[in-house]
N, CA, C and O atoms as a GROMACS GRO file, in nm:
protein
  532
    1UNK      N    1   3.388   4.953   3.770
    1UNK     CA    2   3.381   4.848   3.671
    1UNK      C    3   3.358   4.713   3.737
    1UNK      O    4   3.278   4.631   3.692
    2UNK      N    5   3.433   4.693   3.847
    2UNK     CA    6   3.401   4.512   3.923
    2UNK      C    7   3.267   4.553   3.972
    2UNK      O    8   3.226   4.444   4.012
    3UNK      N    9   3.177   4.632   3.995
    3UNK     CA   10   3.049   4.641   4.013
    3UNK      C   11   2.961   4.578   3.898
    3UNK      O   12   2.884   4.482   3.894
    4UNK      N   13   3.001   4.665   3.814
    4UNK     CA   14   2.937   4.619   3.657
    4UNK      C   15   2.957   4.490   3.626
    4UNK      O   16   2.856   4.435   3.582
    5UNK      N   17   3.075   4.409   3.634
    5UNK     CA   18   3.092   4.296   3.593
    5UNK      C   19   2.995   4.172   3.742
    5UNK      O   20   2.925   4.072   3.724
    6UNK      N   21   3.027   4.228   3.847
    6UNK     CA   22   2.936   4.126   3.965
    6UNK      C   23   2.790   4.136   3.920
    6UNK      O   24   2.715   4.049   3.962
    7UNK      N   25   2.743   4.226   3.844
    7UNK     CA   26   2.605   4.297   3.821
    7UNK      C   27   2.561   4.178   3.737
    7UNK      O   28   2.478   4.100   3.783
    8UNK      N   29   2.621   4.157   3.594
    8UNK     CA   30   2.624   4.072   3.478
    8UNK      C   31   2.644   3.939   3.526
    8UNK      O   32   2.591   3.833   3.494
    9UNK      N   33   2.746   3.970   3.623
    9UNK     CA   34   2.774   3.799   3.691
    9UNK      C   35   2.601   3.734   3.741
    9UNK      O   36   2.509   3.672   3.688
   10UNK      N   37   2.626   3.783   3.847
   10UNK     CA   38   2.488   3.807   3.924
   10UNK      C   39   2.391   3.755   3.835
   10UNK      O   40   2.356   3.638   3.844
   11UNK      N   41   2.330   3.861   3.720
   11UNK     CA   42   2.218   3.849   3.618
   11UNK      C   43   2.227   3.666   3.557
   11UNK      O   44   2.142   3.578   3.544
   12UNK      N   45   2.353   3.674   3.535
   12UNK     CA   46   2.363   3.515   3.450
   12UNK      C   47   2.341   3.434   3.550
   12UNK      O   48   2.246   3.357   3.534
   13UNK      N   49   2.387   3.430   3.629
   13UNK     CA   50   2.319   3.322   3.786
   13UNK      C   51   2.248   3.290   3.770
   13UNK      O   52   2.225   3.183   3.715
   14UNK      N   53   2.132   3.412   3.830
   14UNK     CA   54   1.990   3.400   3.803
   14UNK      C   55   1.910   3.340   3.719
   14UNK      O   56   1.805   3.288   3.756
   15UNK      N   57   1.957   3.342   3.576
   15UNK     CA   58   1.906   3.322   3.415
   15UNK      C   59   1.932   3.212   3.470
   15UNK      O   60   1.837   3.167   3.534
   16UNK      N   61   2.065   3.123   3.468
   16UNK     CA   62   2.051   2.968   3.524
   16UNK      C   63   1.977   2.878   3.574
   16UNK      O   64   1.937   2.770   3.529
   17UNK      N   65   1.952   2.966   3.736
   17UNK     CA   66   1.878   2.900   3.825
   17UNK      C   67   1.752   2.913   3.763
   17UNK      O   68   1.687   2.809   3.771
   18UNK      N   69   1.665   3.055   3.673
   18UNK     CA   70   1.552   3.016   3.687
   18UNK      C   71   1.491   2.916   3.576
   18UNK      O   72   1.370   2.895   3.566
   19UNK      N   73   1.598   2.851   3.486
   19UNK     CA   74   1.610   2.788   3.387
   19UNK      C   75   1.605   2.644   3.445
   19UNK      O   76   1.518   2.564   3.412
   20UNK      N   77   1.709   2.616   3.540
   20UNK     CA   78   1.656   2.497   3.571
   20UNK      C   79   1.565   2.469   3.669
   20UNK      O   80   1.540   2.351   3.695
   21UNK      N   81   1.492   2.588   3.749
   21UNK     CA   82   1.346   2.569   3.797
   21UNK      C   83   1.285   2.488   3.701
   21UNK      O   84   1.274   2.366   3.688
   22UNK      N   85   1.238   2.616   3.616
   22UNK     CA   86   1.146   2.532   3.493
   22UNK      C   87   1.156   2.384   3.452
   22UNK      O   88   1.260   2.320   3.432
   23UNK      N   89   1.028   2.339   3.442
   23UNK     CA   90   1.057   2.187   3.369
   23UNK      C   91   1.020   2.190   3.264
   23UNK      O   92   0.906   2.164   3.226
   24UNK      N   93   1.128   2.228   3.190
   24UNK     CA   94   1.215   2.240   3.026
   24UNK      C   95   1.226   2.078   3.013
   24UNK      O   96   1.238   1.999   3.106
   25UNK      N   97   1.218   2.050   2.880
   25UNK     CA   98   1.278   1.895   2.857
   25UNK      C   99   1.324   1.923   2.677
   25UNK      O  100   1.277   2.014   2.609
   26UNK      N  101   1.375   1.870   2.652
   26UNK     CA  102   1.442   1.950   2.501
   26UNK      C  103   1.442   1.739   2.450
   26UNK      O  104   1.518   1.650   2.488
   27UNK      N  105   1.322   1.734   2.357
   27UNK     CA  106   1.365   1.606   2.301
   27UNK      C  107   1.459   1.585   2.174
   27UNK      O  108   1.506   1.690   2.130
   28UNK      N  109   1.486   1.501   2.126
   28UNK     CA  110   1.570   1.497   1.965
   28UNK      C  111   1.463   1.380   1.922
   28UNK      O  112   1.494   1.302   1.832
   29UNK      N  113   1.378   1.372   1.966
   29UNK     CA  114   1.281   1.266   1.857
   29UNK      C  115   1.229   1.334   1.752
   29UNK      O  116   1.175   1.444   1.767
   30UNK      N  117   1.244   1.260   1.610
   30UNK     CA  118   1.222   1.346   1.529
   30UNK      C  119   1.157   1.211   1.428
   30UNK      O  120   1.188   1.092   1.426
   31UNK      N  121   1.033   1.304   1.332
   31UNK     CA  122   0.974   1.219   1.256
   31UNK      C  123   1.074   1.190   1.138
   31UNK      O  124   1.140   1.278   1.082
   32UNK      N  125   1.076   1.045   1.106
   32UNK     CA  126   1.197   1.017   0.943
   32UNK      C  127   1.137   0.968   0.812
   32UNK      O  128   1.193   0.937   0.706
   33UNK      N  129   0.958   0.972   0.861
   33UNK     CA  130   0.895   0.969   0.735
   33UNK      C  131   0.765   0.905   0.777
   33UNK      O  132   0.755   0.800   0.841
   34UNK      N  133   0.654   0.989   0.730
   34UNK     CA  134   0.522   0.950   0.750
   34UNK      C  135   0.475   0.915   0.642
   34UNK      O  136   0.512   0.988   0.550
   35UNK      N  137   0.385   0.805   0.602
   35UNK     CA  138   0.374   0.786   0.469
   35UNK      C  139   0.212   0.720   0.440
   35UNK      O  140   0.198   0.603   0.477
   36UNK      N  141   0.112   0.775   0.388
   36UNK     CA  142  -0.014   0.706   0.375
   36UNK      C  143   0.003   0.567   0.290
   36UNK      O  144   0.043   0.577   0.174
   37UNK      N  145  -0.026   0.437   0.343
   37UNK     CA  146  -0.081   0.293   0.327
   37UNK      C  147  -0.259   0.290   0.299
   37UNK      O  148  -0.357   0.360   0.325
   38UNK      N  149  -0.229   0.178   0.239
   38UNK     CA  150  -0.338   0.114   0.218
   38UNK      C  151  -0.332   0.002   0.314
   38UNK      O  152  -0.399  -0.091   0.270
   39UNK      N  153  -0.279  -0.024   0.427
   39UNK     CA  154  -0.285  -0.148   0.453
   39UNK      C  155  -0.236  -0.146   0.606
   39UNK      O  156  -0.149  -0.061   0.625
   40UNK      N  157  -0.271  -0.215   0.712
   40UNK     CA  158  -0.252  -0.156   0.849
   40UNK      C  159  -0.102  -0.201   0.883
   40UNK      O  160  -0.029  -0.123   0.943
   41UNK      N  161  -0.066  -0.307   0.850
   41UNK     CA  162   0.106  -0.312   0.844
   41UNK      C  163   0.194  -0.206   0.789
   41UNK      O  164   0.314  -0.217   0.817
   42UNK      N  165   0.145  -0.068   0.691
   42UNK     CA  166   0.201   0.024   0.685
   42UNK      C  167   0.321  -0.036   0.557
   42UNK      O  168   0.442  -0.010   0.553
   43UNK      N  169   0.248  -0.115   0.469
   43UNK     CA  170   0.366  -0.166   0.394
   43UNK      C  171   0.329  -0.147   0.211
   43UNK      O  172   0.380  -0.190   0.108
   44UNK      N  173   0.238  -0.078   0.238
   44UNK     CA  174   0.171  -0.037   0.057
   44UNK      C  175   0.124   0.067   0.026
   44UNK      O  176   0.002   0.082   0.029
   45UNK      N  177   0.224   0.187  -0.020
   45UNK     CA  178   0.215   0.338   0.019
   45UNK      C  179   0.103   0.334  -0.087
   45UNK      O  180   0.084   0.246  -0.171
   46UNK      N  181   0.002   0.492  -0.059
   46UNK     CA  182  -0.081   0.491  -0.180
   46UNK      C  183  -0.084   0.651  -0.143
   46UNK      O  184  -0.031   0.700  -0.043
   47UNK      N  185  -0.158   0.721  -0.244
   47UNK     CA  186  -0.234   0.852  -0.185
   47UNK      C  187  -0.370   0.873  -0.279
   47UNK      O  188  -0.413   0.976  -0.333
   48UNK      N  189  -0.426   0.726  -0.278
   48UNK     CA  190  -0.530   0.699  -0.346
   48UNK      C  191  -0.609   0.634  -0.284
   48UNK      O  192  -0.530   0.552  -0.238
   49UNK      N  193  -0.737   0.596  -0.233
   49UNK     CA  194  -0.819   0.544  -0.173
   49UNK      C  195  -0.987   0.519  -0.245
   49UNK      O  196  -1.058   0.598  -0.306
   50UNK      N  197  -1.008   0.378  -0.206
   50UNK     CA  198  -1.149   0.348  -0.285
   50UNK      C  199  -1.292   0.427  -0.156
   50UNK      O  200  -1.235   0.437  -0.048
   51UNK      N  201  -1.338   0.443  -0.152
   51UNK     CA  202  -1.478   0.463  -0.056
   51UNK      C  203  -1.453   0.380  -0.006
   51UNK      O  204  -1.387   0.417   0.091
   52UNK      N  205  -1.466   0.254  -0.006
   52UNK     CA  206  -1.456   0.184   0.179
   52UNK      C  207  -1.375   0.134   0.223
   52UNK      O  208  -1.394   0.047   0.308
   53UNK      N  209  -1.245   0.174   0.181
   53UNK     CA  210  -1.102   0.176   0.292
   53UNK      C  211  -1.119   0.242   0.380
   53UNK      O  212  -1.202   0.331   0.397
   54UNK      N  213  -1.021   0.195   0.462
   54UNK     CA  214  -0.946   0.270   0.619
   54UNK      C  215  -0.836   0.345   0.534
   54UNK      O  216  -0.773   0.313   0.434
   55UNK      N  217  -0.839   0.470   0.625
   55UNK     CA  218  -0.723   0.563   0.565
   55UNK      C  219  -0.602   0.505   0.680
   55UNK      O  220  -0.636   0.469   0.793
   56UNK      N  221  -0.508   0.503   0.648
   56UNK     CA  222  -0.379   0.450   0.684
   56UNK      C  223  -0.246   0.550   0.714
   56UNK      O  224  -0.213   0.621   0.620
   57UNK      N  225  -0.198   0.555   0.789
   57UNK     CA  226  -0.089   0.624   0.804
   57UNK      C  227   0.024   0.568   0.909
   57UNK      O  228   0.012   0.551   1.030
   58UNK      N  229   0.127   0.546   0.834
   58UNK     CA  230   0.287   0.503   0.900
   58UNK      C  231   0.364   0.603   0.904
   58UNK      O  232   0.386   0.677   0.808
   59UNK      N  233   0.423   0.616   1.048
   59UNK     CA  234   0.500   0.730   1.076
   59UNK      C  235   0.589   0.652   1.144
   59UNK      O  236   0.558   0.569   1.229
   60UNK      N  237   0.740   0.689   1.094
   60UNK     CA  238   0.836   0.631   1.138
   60UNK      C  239   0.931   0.733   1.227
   60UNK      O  240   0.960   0.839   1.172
   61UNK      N  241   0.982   0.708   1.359
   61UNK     CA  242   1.040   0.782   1.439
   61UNK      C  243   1.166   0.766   1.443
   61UNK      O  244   1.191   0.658   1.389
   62UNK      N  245   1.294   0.835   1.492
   62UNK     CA  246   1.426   0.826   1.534
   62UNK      C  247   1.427   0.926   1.680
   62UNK      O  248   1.362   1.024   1.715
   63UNK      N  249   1.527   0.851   1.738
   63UNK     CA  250   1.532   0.917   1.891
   63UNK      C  251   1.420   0.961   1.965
   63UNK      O  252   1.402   1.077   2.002
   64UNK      N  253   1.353   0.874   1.984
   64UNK     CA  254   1.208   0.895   2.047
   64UNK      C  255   1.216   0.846   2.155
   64UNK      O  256   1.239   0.725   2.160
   65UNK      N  257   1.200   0.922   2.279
   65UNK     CA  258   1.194   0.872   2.388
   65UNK      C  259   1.065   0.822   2.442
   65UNK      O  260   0.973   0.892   2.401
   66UNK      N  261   1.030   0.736   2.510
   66UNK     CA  262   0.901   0.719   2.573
   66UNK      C  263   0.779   0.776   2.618
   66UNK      O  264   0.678   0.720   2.661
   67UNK      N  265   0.815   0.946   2.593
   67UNK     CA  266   0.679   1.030   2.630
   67UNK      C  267   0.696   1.095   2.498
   67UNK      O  268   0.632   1.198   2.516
   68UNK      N  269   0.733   1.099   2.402
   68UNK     CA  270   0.728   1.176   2.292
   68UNK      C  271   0.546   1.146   2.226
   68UNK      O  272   0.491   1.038   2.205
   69UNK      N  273   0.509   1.242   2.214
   69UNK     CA  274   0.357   1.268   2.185
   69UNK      C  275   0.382   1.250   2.005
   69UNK      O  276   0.476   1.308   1.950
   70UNK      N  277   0.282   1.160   1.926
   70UNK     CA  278   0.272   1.167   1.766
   70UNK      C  279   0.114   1.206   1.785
   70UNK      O  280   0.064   1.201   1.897
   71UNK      N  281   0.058   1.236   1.700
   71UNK     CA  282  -0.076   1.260   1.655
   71UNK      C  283  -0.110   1.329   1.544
   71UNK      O  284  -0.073   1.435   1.495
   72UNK      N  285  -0.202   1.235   1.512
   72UNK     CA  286  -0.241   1.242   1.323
   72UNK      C  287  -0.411   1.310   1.368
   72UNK      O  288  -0.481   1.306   1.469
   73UNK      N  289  -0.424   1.367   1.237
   73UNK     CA  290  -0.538   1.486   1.260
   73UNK      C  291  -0.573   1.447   1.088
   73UNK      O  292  -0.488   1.438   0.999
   74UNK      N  293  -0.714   1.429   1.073
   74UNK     CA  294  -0.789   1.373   0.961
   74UNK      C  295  -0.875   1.443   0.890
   74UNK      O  296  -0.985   1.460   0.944
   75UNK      N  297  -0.860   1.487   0.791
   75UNK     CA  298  -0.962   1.657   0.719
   75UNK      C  299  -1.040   1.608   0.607
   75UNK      O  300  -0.979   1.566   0.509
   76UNK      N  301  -1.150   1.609   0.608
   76UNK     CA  302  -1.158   1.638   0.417
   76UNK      C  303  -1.157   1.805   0.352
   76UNK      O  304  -1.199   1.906   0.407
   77UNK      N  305  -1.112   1.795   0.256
   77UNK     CA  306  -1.078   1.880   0.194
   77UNK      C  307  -1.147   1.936   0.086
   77UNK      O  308  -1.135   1.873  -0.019
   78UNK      N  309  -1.256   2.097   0.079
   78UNK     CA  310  -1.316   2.117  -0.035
   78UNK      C  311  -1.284   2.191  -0.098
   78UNK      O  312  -1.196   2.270  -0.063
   79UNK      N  313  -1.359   2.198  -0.250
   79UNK     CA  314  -1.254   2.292  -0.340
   79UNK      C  315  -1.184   2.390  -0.354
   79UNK      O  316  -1.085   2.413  -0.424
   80UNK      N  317  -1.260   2.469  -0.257
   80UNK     CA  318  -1.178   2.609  -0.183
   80UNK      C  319  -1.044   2.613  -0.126
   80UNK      O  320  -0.952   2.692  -0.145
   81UNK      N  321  -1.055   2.500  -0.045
   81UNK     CA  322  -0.941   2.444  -0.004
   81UNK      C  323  -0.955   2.409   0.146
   81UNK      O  324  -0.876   2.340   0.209
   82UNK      N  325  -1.056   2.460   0.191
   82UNK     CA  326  -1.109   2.469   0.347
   82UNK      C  327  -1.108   2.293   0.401
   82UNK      O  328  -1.155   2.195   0.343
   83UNK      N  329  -1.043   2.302   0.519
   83UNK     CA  330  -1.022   2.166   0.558
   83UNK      C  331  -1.125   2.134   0.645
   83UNK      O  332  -1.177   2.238   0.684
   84UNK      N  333  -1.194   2.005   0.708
   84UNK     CA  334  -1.344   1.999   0.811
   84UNK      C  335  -1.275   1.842   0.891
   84UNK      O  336  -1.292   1.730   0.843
   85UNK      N  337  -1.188   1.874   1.034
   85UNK     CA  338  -1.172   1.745   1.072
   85UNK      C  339  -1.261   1.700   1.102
   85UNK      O  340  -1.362   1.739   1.160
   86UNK      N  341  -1.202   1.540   1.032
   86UNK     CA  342  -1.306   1.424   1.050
   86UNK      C  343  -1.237   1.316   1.125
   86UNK      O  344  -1.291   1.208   1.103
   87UNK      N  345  -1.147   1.308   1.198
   87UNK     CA  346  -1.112   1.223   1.268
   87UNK      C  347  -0.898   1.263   1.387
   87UNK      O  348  -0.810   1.341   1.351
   88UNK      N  349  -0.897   1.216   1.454
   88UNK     CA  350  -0.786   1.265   1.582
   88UNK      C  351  -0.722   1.135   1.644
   88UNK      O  352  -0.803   1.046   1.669
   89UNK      N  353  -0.594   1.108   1.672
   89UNK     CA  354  -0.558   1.030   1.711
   89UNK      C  355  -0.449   1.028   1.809
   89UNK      O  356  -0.345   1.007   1.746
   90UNK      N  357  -0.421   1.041   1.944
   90UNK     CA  358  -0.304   1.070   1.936
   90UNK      C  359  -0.224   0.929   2.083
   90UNK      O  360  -0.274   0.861   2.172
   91UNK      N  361  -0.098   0.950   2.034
   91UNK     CA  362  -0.027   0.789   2.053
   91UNK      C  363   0.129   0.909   2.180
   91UNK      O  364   0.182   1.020   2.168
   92UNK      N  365   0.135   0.824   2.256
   92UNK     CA  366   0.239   0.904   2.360
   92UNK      C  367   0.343   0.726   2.393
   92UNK      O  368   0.292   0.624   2.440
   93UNK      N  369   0.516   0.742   2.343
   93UNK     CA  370   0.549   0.653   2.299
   93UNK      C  371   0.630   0.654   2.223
   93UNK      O  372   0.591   0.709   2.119
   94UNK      N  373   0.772   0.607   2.218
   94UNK     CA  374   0.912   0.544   2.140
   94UNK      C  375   0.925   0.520   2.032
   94UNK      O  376   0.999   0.564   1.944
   95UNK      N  377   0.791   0.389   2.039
   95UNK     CA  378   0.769   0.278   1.919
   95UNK      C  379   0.761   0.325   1.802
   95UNK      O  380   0.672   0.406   1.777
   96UNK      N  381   0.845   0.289   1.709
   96UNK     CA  382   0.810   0.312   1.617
   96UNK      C  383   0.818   0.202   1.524
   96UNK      O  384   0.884   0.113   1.576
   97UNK      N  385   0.763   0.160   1.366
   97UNK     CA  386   0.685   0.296   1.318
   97UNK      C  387   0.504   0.250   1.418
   97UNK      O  388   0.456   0.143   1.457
   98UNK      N  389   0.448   0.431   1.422
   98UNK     CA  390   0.311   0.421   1.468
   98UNK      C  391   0.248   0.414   1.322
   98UNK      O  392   0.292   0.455   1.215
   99UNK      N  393   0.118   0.342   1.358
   99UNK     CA  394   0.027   0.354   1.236
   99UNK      C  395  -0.096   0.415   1.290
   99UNK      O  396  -0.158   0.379   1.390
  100UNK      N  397  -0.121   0.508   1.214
  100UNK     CA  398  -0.265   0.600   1.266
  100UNK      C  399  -0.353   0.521   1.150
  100UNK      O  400  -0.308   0.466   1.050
  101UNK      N  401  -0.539   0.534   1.208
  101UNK     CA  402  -0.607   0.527   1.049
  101UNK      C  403  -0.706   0.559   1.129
  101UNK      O  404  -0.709   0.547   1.252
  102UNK      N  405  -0.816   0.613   1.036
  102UNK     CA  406  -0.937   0.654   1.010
  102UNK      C  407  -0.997   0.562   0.937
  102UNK      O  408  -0.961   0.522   0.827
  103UNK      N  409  -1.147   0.508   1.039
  103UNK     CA  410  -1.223   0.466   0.919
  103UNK      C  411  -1.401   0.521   0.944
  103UNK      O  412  -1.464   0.570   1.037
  104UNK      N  413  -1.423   0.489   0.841
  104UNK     CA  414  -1.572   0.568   0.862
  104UNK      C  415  -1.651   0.496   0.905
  104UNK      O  416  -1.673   0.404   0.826
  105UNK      N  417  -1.731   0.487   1.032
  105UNK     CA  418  -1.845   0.363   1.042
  105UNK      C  419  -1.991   0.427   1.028
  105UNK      O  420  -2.090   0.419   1.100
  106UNK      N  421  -1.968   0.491   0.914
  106UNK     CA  422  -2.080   0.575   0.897
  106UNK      C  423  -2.190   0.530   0.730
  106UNK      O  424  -2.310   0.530   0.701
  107UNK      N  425  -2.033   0.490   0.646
  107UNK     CA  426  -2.067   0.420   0.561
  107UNK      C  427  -1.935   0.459   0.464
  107UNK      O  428  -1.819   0.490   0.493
  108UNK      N  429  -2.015   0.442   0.316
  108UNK     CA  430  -1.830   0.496   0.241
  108UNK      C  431  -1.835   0.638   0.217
  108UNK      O  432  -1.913   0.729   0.188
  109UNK      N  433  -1.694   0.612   0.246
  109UNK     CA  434  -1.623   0.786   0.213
  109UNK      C  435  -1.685   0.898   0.088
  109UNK      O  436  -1.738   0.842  -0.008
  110UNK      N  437  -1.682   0.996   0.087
  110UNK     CA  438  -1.725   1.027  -0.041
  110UNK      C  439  -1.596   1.086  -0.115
  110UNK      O  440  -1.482   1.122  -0.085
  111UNK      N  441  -1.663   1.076  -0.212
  111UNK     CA  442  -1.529   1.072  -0.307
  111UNK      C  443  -1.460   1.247  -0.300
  111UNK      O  444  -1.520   1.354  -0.311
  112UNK      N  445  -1.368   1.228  -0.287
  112UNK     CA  446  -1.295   1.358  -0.305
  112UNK      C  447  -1.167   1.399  -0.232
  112UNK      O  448  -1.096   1.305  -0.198
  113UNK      N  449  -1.128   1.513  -0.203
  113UNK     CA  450  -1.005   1.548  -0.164
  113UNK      C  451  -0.976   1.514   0.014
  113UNK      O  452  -1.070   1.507   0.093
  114UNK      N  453  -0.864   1.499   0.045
  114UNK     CA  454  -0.809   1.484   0.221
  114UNK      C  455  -0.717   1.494   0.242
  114UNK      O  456  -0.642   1.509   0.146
  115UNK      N  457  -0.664   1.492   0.367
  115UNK     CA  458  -0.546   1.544   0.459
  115UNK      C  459  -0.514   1.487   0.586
  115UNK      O  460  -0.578   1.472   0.690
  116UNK      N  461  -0.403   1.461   0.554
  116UNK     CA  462  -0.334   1.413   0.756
  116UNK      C  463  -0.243   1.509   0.794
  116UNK      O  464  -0.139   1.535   0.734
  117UNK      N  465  -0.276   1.552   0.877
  117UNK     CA  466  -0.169   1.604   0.961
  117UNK      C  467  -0.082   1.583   1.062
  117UNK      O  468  -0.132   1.583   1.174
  118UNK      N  469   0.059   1.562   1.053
  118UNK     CA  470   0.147   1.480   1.167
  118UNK      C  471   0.169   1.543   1.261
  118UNK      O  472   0.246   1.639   1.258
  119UNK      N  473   0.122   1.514   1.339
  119UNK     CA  474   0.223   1.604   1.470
  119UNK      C  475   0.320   1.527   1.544
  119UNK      O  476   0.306   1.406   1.565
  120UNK      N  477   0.458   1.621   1.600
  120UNK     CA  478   0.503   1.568   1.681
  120UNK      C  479   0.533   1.644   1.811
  120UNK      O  480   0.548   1.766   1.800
  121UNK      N  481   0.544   1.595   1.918
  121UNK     CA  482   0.521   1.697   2.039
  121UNK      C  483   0.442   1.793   2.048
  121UNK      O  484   0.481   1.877   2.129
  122UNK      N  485   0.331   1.822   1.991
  122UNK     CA  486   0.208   1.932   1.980
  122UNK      C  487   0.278   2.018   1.858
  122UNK      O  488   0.235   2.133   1.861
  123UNK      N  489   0.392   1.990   1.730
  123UNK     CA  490   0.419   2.044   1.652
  123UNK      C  491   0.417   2.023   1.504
  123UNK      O  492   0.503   1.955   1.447
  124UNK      N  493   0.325   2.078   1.449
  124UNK     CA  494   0.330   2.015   1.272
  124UNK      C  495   0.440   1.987   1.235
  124UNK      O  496   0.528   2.067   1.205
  125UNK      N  497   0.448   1.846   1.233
  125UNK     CA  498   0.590   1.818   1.104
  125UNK      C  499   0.537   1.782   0.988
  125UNK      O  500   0.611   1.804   0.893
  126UNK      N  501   0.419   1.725   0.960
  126UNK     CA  502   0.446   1.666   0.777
  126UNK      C  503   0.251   1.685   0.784
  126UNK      O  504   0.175   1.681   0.880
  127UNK      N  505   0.229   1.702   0.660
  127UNK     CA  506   0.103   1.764   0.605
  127UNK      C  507   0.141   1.602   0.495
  127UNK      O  508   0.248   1.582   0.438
  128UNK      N  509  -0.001   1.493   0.494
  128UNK     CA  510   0.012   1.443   0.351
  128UNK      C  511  -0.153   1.430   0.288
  128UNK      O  512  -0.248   1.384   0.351
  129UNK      N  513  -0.156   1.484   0.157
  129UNK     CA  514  -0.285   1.528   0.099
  129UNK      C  515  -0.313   1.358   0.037
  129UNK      O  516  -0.232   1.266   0.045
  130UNK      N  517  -0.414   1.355  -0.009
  130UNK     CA  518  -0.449   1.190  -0.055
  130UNK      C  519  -0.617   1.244  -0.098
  130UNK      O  520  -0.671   1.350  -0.066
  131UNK      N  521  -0.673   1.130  -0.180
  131UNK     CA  522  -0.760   1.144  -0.281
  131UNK      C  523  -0.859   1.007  -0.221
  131UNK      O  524  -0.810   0.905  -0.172
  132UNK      N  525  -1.002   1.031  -0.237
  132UNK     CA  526  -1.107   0.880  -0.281
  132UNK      C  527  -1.155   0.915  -0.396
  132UNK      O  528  -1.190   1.026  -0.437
  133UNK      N  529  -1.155   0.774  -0.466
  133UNK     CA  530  -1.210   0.788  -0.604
  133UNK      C  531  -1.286   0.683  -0.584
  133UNK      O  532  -1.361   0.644  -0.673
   0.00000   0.00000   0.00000
């Protein structure tokens, strides 16, 4: 039996050490609300947009350390439901709130359905759908 138990001992050691080999980093930054604006101060929520706005997005952080990765991902959206990115952003950084936006220098938007996608640390946290009319 003290074989068996040095065996298990042993095993958990190992699990330790090769745990803190790895460069593991475990953040608590967490998104506390992303919210589409009309406005680059991030201060006039909408999920409505004319053709030649900038699409806008405020994402507000808690416990964000200095390498914490945000990035907003820009779709339009057709009736099917099939998404076609049209624009990528991504911000490495504490600060909060970030403001992402998209604008088209192509000409105006066409009217219809879209999507942001939040990421934080390379992980979807918040999906927000929004409209041009």
């Amino acid at each position: 039996m003290n074989k068996r138990v040095l065996l298990i001992g042993f095993s958990v050691l190992m699990l330790v050490f090769a745990s803190l080999a790895c460069d593991a980093s475990v953040s608590s930054a967490a998104i506390t609300s992303a919210t589409l604006t009309s406005d680059s101060a991030g201060a006039t929520a909408t999920t409505s947009y004319t053709p030649d706005q900038t699409f806008y997005c405020a994402v507000v952080l808690a416990n964000a350390p200095d390498t914490t990765k945000v990035k907003a991902v820009w779709y339009t959206v057709d009736d099917a439901g099939a998404a076609t990115q049209i624009a990528d952003k991504e911000i490495v950084g504490g600060a909060s709130p970030i403001i992402f936006n998209a604008a088209n220098s192509a000409g105006p938007w066409p009217a219809g359905k879209y999507r942001v996608e939040v990421y934080l640390n390379d992980k979807l946290d918040k999906t927000l759908d929004f409209t041009v009319q």
